[in-house]
C-alpha positions in Angstrom: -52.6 -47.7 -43.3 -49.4 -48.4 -45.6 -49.0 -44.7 -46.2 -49.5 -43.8 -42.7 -46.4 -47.3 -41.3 -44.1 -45.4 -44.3 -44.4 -42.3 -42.6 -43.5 -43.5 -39.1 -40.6 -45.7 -40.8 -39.5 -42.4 -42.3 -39.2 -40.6 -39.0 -37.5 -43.3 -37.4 -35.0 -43.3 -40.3 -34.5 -39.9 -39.6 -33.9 -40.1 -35.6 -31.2 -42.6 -36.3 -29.6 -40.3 -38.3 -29.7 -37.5 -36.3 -28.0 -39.4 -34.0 -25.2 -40.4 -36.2 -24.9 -36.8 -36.9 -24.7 -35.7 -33.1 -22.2 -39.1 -32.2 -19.9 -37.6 -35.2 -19.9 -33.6 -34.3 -20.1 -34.0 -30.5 -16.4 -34.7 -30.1 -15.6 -32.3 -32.7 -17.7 -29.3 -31.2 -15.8 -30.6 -28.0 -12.4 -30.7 -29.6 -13.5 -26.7 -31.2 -14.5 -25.4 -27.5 -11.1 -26.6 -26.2 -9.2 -25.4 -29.1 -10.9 -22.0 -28.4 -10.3 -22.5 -24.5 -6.5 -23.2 -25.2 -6.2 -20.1 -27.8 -8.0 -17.9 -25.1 -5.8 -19.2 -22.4 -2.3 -18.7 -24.4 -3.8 -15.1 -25.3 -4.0 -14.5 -21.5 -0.7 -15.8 -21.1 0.9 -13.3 -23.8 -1.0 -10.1 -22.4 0.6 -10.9 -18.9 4.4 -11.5 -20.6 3.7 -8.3 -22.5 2.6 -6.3 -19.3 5.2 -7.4 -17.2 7.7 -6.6 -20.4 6.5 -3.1 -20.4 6.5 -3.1 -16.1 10.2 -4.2 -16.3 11.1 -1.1 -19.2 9.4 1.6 -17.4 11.3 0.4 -14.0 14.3 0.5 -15.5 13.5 3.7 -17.3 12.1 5.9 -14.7 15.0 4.7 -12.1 17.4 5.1 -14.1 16.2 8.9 -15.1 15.3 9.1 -11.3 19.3 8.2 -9.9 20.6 10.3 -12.1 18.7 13.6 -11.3 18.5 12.6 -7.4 21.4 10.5 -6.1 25.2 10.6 -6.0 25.2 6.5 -7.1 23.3 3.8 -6.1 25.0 4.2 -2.5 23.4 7.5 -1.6 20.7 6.9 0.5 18.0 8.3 -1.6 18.9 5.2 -4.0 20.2 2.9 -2.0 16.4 1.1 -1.9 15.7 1.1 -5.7 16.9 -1.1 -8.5 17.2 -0.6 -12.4 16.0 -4.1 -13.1 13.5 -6.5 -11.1 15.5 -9.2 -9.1 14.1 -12.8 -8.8 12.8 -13.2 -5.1 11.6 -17.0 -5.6 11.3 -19.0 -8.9 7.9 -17.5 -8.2 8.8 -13.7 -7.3 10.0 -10.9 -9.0 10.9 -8.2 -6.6 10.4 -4.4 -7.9 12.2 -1.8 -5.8 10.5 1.4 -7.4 8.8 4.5 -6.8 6.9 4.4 -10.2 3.2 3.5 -9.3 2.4 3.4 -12.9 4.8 -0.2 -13.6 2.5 -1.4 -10.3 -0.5 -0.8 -11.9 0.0 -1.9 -15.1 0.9 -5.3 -13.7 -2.3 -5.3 -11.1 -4.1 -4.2 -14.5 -3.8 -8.0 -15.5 -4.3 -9.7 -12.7 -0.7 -10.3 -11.3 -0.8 -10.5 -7.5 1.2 -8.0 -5.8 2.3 -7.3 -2.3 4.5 -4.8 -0.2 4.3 -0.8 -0.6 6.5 1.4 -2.0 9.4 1.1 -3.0 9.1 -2.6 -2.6 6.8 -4.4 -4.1 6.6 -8.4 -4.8 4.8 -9.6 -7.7 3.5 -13.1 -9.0 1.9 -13.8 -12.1 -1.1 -16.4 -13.2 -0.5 -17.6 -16.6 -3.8 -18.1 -18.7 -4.2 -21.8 -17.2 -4.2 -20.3 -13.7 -0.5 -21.6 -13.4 2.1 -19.3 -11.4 4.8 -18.1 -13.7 8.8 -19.2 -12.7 11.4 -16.5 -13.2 15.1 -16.6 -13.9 17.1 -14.1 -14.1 20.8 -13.0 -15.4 23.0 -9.8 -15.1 20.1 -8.4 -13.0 20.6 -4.8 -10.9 20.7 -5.4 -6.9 20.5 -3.1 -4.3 23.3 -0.1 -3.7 24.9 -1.9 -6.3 27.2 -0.3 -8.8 25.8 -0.8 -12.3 28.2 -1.8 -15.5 27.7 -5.4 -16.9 26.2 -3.6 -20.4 29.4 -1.7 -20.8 30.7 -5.2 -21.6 27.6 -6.7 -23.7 26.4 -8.3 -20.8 22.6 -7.4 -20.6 20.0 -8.0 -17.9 17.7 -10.4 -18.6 14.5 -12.1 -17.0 12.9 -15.8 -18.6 9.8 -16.3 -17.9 8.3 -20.0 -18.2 4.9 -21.1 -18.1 2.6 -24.2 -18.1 1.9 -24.7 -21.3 3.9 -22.4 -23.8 8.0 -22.1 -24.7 10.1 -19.9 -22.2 9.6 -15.7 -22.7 13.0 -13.8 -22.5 12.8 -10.1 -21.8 16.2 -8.4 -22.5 15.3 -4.8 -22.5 18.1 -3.8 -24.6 17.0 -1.1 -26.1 16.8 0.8 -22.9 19.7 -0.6 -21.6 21.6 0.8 -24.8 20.0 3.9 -24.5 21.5 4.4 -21.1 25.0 3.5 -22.7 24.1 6.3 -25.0 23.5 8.7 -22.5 26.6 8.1 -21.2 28.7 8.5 -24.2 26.5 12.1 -24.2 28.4 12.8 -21.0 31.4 12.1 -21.2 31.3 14.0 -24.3 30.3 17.3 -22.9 32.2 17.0 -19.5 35.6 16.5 -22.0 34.4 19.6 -24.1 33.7 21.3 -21.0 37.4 21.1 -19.8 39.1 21.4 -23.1 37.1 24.5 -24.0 38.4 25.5 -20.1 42.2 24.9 -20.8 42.0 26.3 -24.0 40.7 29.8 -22.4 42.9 29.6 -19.8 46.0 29.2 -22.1 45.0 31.8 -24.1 44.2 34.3 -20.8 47.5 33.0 -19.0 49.7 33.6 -22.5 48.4 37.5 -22.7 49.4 38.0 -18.7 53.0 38.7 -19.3 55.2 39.2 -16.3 55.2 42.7 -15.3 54.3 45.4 -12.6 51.0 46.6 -14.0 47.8 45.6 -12.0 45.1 45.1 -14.4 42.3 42.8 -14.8 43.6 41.4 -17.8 47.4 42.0 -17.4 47.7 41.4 -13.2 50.8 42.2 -11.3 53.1 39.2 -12.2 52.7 36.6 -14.6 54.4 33.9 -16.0 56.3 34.2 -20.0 54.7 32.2 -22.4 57.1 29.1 -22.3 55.9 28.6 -18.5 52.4 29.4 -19.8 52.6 26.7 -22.5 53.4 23.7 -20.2 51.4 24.4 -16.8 48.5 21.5 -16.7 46.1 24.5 -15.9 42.7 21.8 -16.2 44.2 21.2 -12.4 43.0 24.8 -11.5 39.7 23.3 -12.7 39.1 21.6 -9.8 40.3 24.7 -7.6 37.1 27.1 -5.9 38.6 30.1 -7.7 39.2 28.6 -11.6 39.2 31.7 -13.2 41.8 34.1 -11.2 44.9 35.0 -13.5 48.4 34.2 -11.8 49.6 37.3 -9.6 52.0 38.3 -7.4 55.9 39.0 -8.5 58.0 36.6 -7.1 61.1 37.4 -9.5 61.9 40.6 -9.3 65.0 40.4 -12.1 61.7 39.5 -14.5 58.9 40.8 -12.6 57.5 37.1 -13.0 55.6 35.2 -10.8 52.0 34.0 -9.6 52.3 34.1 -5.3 48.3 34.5 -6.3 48.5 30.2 -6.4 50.0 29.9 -2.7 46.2 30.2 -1.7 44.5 26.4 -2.2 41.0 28.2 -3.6 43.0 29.3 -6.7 45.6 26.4 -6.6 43.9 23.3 -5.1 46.3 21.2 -2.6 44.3 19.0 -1.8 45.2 15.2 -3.1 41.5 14.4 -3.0 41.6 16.1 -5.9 43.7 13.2 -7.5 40.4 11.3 -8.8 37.3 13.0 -8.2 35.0 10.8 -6.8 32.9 12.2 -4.1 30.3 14.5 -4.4 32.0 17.7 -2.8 34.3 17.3 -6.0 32.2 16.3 -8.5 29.9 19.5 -7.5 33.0 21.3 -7.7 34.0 20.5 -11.3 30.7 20.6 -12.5 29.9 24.3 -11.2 33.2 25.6 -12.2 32.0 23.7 -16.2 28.8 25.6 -15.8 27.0 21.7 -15.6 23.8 20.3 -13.9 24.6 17.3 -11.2 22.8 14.8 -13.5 26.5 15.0 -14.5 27.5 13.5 -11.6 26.8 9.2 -13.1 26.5 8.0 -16.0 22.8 6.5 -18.0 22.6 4.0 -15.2 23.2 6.0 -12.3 26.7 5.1 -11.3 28.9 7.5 -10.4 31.4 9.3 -13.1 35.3 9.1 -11.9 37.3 11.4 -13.1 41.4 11.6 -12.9 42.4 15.1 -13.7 45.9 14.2 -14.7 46.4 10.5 -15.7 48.9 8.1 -16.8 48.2 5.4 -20.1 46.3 3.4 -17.3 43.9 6.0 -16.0 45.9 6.3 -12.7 46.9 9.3 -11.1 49.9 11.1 -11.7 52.5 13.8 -10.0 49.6 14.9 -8.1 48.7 17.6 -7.2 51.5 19.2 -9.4 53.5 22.2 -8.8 51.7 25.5 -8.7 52.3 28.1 -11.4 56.1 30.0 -10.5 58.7 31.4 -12.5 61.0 28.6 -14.6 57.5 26.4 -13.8 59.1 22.4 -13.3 56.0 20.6 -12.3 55.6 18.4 -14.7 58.0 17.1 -17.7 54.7 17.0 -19.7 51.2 17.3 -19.7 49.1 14.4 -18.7 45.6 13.6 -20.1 42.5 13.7 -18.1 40.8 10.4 -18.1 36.8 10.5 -17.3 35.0 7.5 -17.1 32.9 4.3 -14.6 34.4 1.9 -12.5 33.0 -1.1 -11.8 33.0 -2.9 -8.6 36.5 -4.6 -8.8 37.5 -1.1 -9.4 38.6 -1.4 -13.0 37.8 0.9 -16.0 34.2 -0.2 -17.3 33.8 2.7 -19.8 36.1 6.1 -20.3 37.4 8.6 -22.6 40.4 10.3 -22.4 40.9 14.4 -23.2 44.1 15.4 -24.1 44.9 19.1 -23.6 48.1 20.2 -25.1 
């Protein structure tokens, strides 16, 4: 009978320290499952930041690509509905004005609510505690909008804050820079494109002497090389006919002269032609350049200006000059051609300036 109460004493020893044991790991299991929970939750929270960081780069990217092969600026109508960046609807809403399914989809692909069809799509996202995400938003892209706060280092930018974790700031400055790169890229080749012109047309202009001969390369007329040497022959650029030769004796003590330029195709009279800035001379330019219209705006879409002969200031000046004539007086030097954006207040945002003598 002792051996059998020792026994039962034993068990009950052991009962009351199994207890001890579960009192003492209970709240630490529980403190482990909502450490986990938490982790899990701030996990959630980071996939959604990083899918609506990728959304918000592809948006940007495929519009911007989009504008520039499609639309005359962010006016023309087949742009006018579209945006480079998200803009903050509500402190709840980002508004995406795309035609890129695949930016949707990414953010449906994590649960984001979204609402509207294309191009117009509002969007709110859960954090991992089931919170609704606030938005904030600076140097964003609106609607028909011209485009040029990064030409001054002043980049979009979207915060993000949630419940339970420190605010999330996307930037998307690498795209943004590589849209200010792109530009650079055209302004480049649209200012070789009209020095390699002048160049050509010096060179043509200087071996048509005046005379009475009627040849392709040696028309009736001409101008002698010091008229040659100062006539701001990038305006003929802009002209239908860039490539015809000055023609025509108008002199007939020199057999000089170039009544060939009366006609506007070959001579353009237009002022218009002062700053190109439509699309009927924009088109014009870049045919007679042999360019694509994705020449038209720069890496965000905004449309290039371009003054064919500008003063220190970009404005125009002594436009449009004299035609080509015997003892040519148009201009008492040549001006630069100035290509470049404008931003909304109408001031230089970005340009570079060609000089052609």
């Amino acid at each position: 009978m002792k051996a059998k109460n020792k026994k039962r004493g034993f068990l009950s020893l052991e009962i009351i320290l199994f207890l001890i044991v579960i009192a003492i790991m209970t709240p630490i299991a529980m403190e482990l499952m909502k450490a986990s929970q938490n982790s899990n939750k701030v996990k959630i929270t980071k996939i959604r930041i990083k899918a609506l960081n990728e959304a918000i780069e592809r948006v940007f990217t495929e519009n911007a690509d989009y504008a520039q092969n499609n639309c005359y600026g962010w006016g023309d109508t087949a742009c006018s509905s579209l945006t480079l960046t998200p803009t903050v609807k509500d402190i709840n809403t980002l508004s995406f004005n795309t035609l890129d399914s695949l930016a949707i989809q990414t953010l449906i692909g994590v649960g984001c609510n979204i609402s509207g069809t294309a191009p117009n799509y509002d969007v709110k996202c859960f954090d991992g505690y089931g919170k609704l995400m606030k938005f904030s938003g600076l140097n964003l892209h609106s609607k028909g909008s011209i485009f040029t706060t990064p030409y001054t280092n002043n980049y979009p930018q979207i915060t993000i804050d949630t419940a339970h974790s420190a605010p999330a700031i996307i930037s998307i400055a690498k795209s943004v820079n590589n849209a200010k790169t792109i530009t650079a890229q055209k302004l480049n080749t649209i200012a070789s494109g009209i020095r390699n012109y002048v160049r050509a047309k010096r060179i043509a202009e200087l071996g048509n002497t005046c005379g009475t001969t009627n040849t392709a390369t040696n028309p009736k007329g001409g101008l002698d090389s010091t008229d040659d040497a100062i006539v701001p022959y990038v305006w003929q650029l802009f002209s239908a006919s860039s490539t015809t030769l000055c023609s025509g004796i108008e002199d007939t003590a020199s057999n000089c002269g170039c009544t060939s330029m009366t006609n506007s195709n070959n001579w353009e009279t237009n002022n218009a032609f002062c700053v190109i800035d439509s699309s009927t001379e924009m088109n014009r330019l870049l045919t007679n350049l042999g360019l694509g219209l994705r020449y038209r705006t720069d890496g965000f879409g905004n449309i290039l200006t371009i003054v064919p002969l500008s003063n220190s200031t970009g404005g125009a000046v002594t436009c449009p000059p004299a035609r080509p004539k015997p003892d040519y007086t148009g201009l008492s030097s040549i001006p630069k051609t100035r290509i470049g954006v404008k931003d909304s207040a109408g001031q230089w945002a970005t340009y570079i300036d060609v000089f052609s003598e």
